[in-house]
ZAGUDREN-590832 format. One line per 10 residues: their letters; for each residue x, y, z of C-alpha. Coordinates in steps of 0.25 Angstrom, whole numbers, always signed. Layout:
// ZAGUDREN-590832
a> X Y Z | ...
***
This chain:
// ZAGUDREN-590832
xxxxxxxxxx> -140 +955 -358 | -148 +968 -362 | -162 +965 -367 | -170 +970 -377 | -184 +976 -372 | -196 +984 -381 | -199 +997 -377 | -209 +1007 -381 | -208 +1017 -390 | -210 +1030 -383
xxxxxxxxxx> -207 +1040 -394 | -205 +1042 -409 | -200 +1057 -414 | -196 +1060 -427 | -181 +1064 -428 | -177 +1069 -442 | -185 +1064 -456 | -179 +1050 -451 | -178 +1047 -437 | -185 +1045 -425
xxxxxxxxxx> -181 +1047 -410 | -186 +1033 -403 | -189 +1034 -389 | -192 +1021 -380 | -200 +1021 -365 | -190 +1012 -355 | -198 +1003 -346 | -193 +1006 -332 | -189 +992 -331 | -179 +993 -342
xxxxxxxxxx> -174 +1007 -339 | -162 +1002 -333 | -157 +993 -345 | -158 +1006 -353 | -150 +1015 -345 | -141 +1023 -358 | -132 +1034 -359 | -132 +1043 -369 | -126 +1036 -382 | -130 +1024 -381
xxxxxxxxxx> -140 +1016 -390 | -152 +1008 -390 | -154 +994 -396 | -169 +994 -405 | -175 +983 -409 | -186 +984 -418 | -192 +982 -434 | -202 +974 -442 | -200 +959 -447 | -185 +958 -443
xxxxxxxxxx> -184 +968 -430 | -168 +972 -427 | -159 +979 -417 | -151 +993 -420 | -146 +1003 -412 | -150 +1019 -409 | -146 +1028 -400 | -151 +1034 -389 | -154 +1048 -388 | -161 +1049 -375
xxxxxxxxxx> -157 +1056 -362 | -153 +1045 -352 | -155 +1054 -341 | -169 +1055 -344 | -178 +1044 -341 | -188 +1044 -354 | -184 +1032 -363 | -174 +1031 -374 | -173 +1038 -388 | -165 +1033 -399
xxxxxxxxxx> -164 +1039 -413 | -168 +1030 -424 | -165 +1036 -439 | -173 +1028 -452 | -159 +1024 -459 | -158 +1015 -473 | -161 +1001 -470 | -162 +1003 -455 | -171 +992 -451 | -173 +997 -439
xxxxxxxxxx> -171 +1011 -439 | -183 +1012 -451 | -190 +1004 -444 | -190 +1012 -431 | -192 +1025 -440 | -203 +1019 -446 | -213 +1013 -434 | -207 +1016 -421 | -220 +1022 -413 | -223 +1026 -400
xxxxxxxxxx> -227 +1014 -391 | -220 +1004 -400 | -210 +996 -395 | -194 +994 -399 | -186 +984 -393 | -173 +991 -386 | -161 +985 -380 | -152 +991 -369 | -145 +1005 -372 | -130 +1002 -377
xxxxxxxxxx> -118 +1008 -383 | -105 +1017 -379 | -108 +1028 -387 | -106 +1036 -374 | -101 +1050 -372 | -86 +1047 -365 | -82 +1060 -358 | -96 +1071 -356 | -86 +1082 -354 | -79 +1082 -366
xxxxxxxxxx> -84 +1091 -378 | -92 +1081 -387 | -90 +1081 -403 | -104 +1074 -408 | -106 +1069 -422 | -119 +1062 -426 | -125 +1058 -441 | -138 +1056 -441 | -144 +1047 -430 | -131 +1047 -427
xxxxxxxxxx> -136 +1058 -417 | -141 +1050 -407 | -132 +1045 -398 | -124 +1058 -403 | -134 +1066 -396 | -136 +1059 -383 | -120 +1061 -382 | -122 +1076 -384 | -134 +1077 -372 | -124 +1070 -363
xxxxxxxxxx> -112 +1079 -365 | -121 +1090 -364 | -127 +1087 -352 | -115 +1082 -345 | -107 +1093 -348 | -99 +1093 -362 | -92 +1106 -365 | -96 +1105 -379 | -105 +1097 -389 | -104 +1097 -403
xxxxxxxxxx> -111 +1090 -412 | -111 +1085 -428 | -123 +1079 -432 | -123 +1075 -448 | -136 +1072 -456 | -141 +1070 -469 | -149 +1082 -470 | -158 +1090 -458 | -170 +1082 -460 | -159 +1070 -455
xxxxxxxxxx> -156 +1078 -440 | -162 +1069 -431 | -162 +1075 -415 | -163 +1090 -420 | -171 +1093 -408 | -163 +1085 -398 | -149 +1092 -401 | -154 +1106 -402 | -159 +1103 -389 | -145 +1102 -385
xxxxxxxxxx> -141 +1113 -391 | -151 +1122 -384 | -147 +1115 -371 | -133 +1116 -372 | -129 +1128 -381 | -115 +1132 -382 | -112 +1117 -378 | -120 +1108 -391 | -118 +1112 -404 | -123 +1104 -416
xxxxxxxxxx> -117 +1104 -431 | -128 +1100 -441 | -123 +1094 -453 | -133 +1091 -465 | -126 +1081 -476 | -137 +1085 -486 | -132 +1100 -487 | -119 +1099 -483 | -113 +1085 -487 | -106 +1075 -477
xxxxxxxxxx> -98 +1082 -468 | -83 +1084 -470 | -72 +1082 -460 | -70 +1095 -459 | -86 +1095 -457 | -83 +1085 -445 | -73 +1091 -439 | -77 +1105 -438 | -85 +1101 -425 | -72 +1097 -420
xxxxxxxxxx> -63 +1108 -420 | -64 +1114 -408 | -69 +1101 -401 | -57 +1092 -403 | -56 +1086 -388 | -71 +1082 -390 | -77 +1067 -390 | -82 +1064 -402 | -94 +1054 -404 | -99 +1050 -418
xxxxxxxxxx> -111 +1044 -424 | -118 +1042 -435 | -119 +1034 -448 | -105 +1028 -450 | -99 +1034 -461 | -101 +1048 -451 | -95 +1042 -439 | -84 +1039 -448 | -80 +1051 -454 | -83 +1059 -441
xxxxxxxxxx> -73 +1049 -433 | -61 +1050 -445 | -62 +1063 -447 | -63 +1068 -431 | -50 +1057 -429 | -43 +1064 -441 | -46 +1079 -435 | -39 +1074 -423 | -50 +1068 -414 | -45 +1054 -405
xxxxxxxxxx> -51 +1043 -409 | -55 +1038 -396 | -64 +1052 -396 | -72 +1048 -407 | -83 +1039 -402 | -94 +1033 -413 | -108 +1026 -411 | -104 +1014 -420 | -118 +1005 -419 | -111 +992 -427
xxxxxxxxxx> -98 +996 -423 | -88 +982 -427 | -85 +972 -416 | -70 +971 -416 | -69 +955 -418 | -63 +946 -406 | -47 +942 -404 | -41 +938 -416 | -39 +924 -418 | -54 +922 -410
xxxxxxxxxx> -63 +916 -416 | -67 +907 -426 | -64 +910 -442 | -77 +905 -446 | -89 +902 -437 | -105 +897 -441 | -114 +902 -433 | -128 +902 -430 | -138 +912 -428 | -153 +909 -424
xxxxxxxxxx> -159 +921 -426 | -175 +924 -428 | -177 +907 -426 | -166 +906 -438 | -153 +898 -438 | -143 +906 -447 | -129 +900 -451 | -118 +910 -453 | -104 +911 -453 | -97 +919 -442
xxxxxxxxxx> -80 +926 -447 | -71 +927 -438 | -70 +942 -432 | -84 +941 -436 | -95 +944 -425 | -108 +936 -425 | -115 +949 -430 | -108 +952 -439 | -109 +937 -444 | -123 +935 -444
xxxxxxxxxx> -126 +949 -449 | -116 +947 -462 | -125 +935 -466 | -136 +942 -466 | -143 +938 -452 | -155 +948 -445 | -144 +945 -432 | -149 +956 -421 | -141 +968 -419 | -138 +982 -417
xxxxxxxxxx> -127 +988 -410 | -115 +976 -414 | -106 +980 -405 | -111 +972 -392 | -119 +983 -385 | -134 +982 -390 | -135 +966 -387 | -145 +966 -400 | -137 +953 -405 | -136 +946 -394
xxxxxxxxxx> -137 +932 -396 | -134 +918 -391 | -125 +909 -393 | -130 +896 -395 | -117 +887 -398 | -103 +892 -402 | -93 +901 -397 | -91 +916 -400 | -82 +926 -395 | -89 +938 -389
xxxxxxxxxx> -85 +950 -387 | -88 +959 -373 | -100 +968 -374 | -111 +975 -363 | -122 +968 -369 | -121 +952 -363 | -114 +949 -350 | -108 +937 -344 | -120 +930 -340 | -126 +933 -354
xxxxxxxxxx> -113 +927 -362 | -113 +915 -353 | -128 +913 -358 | -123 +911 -373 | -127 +928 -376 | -119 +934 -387 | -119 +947 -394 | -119 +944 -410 | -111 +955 -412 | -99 +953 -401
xxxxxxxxxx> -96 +938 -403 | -89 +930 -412 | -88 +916 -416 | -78 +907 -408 | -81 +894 -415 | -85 +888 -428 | -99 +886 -425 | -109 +894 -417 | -124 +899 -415 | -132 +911 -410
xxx> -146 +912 -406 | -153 +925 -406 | -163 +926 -397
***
């Protein structure tokens, strides 16, 4: 079962009017467990009288053994993001769990359509290393934000740029001069790239339009990958489960009763009623809602975070289970 571990802070540097690029120093004896290809995500835990988990990608090099950088953008009502923006210092510490996610960059060889919003650029960016490095024949990039003093990783991608020329191109779009984009906006980078892969992340309403309006201009679906970070978990078997379960949760020395639908995940259950529940990611990779179950039965679905011996020990991931009979408790730890 992966294990949270506080790490120090080992750099804080501006990126944008709001955003910082957090970097954390890896103890040798945890370097292992945080092996990470380009893509993938950090779990952080962190925050004042209630501390909670969320999700940032990595921008690191994973071939170079110096720590891990995430992006962390101040956002409306983000707990942890303000939060992080706000006190992260050098020499503090932040709770991490293991890399996750499959974000990941399917065929290196193949020219590679990018769009990002916002911090959206993150894992966007460490694709666009990769394929660089490992030899794509070209990489072209849409990256949209709210106006120039938004553009977070400026530096980083004209980097590329230099590095690579001929290969990295970068498109720059600024929603303050020049309004949300259009599909014909969107699709333009597309023309003359239309066997690319195409990956896709930012705020959701973005992902959205980039995805229906690249499928419409002809693009395979199976080509166009999104980072979805809360992403909904498709419910068990039909005819599985219980209509209507009480469940349980002891949480922060608390027992809370809630009710638990059918198709319902215990997330989403405890979440709906209001409960601080730990989590993150919600799709089974990050193992910030593991929790164990007490009494009851629940229907869990597979994931890479908890293996046999884990399950057999009455560990469950929140947001993969369901309820499989009338009455049931949790314990977080």
């Amino acid at each position: 079962m992966k294990q949270a571990h506080s790490f120090p802070i080992t750099g804080v540097v501006p990126q944008g009017k709001d955003g910082i690029l957090l970097s954390f120093g890896i103890p040798s004896e945890h370097q292992e467990d945080f092996i990470f290809k380009p893509g993938q995500y950090l779990t952080l835990r962190g925050g004042d009288d209630e501390p909670v988990w969320r999700c940032y990608s990595i921008t690191s090099d994973p071939q170079i053994n110096n720590g891990i950088s995430v992006l962390v953008k101040r956002v409306p009502g983000g707990r942890l993001s303000n939060w992080l923006v706000d006190n992260a210092k050098v020499d503090g510490h932040v709770e991490l769990l293991p890399p996750a996610g499959s974000f990941l960059l399917a065929r290196p060889d193949n020219p590679v359509l990018l769009y990002a919003g916002g911090s959206g650029i993150a894992p966007i960016y460490a694709l666009a290393r990769q394929a660089l490095e490992q030899g794509s024949a070209q990489v072209r990039l849409f990256f949209a934000n709210r106006d120039s003093d938004s553009v977070m990783m400026r530096v980083e991608l004209s980097r590329l740029e230099s590095d690579y020329p001929g290969r990295f191109e970068v498109v720059f779009w600024n929603d303050q001069e020049r309004g949300l984009p259009t599909a014909g906006d969107l699709t333009r980078p597309a023309e003359d790239l239309r066997e690319a892969d195409v990956y896709i992340c930012g705020p959701d309403p973005f992902m959205r339009a980039v995805h229906n309006v690249l499928e419409e201009f002809g693009f395979d679906r199976a080509r166009l990958i999104k980072e979805d970070f809360g992403a909904a978990v498709q419910a068990p078997i039909d005819g599985v489960g219980v209509d209507l379960a009480q469940l349980t949760v002891q949480l922060n020395g608390q027992a809370h009763e809630i009710t638990v639908e059918k198709g319902e995940t215990l997330l989403a259950a405890m979440l709906r009623a209001g409960l601080n529940a730990p989590h993150a990611c919600r799709v089974g990779e990050c193992a910030s809602c593991t929790c164990r179950l007490e009494s009851g039965q629940v229907n869990r679905l597979d994931s890479s975070v908890l293996d046999e011996d884990d399950v057999e020990d009455g560990w469950l991931l929140a947001c993969r289970s369901f309820a499989d009979s009338e009455e049931l408790i949790v314990r977080f730890l």
